[in-house]
C-alpha positions in Angstrom: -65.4 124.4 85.8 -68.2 125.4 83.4 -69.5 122.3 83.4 -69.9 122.2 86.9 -71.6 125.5 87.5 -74.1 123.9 84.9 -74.6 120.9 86.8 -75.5 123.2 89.9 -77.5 125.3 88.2 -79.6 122.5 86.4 -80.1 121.4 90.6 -80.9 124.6 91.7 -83.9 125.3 88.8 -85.2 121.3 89.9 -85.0 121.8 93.2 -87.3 125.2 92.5 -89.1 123.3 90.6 -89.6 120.7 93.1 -90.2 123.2 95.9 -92.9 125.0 93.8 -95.2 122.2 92.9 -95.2 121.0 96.7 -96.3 124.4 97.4 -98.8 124.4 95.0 -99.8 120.7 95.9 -100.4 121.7 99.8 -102.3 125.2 98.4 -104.9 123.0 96.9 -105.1 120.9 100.0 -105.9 123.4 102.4 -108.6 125.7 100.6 -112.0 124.2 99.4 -111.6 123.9 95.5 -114.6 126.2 94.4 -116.2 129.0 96.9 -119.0 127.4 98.6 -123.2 129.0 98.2 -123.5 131.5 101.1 -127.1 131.3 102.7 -129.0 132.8 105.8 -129.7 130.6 108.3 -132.2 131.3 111.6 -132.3 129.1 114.4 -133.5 130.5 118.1 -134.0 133.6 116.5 -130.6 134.5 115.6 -129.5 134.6 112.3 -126.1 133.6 110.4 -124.7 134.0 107.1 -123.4 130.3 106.5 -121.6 128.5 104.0 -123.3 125.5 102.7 -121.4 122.4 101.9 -123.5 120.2 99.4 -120.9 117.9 97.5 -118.4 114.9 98.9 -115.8 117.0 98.5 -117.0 120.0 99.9 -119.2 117.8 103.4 -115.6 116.6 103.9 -113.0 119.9 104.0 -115.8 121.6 106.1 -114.1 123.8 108.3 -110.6 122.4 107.9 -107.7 124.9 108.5 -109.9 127.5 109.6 -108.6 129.4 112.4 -111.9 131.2 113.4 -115.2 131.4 113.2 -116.9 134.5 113.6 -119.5 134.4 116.3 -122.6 135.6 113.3 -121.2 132.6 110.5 -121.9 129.0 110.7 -121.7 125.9 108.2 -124.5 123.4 107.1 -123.6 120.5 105.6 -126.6 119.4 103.5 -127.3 115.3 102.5 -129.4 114.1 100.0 -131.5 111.9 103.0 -131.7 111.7 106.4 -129.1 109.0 107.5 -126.7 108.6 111.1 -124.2 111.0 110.7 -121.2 111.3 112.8 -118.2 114.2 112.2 -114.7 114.5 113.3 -112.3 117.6 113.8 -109.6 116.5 111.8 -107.1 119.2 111.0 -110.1 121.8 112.5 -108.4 124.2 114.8 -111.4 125.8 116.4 -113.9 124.1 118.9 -117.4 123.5 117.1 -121.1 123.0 118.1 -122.1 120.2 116.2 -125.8 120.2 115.5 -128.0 117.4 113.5 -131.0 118.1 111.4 -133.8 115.8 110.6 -135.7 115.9 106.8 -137.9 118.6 107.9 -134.4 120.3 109.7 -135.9 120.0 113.4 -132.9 119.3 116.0 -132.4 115.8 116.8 -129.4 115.7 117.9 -126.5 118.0 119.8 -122.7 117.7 119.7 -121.6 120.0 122.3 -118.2 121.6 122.3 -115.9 119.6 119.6 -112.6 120.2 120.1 -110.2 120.2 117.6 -108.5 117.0 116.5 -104.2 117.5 116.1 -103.6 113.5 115.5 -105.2 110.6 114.9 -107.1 109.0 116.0 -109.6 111.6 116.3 -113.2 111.3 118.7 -115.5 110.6 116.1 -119.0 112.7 117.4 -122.2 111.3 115.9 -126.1 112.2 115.8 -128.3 110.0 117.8 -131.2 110.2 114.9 -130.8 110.3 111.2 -129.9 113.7 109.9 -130.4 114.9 106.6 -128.8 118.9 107.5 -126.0 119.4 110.3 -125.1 122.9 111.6 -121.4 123.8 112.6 -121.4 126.5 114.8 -118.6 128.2 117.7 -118.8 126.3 120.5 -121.1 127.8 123.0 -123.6 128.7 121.1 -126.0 126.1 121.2 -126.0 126.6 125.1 -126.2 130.5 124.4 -129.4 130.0 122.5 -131.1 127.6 125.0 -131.5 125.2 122.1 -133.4 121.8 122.5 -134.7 119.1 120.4 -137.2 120.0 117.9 -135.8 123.5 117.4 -136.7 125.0 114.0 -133.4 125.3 111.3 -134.9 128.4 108.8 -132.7 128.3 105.7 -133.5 131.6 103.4 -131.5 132.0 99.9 -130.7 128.6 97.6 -127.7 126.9 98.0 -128.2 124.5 94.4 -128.0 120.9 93.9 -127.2 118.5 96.5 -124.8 115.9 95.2 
């Protein structure tokens, strides 16, 4: 009888054990692992405070799991060089205006209302010119703002080393 209560409890502690580090496993997975540089950016006049992704790691999570986006916040995603870019909503629960940058960050191209990808495959939503900078913001927005190619992207604060 002893015996046997030690065989459940030895179970019990490795299924806790078990149950914990999945936890902890899918905690890393669904937050960015360091908090990301915080800059203003100005574009039609309007002005956001806006996360700046600058590493792999960081250009891919983007706005994963996120669940809203406040209508003064956006995301740039900076590159080291202007290249074709192209983005996807994977696991992105809130419908995006996707908006490419060239060197000197004038618009070259405009993803329009991205909607948010549940299951692959997911719409892949590219630039039509090499980007170096691309600017998530809420859907709408671009439209909002009357924006067109050529439109000026001012980035005020430092956001460090792109890698």
């Amino acid at each position: 009888m002893n015996r046997m209560r030690t065989m459940l409890a030895v179970i019990a502690a490795m299924m806790l054990a078990t149950a914990a580090s999945l936890a902890l496993a899918q905690e890393q997975l669904s937050a960015p692992r360091k908090p990301l540089p915080v800059v203003t950016v100005t574009l039609a006049h309007a002005r956001y405070t806006t996360q700046v992704a600058t590493t792999d790691e960081s250009r891919a999570y983007g706005l994963m799991d996120r669940v809203t986006m406040p209508a003064d916040s956006a995301m740039l995603f900076v590159f080291r060089h202007a290249a074709p870019r192209w983005f996807w909503m994977k696991n992105t629960k809130i419908p995006l205006d996707i908006l490419f940058f060239d060197a000197q960050r004038k618009l070259v191209s405009m993803q329009l209302d991205a909607l948010p990808c549940k299951a692959d495959p997911c719409k892949v939503y590219p630039s039509d010119k090499p980007a170096q900078y691309v600017l998530e913001l809420a859907a709408g927005t671009a439209q909002r703002l009357g924006l067109h190619e050529g439109a000026p992207l001012d980035v005020h604060g430092h956001y460090g080393k792109v890698q």
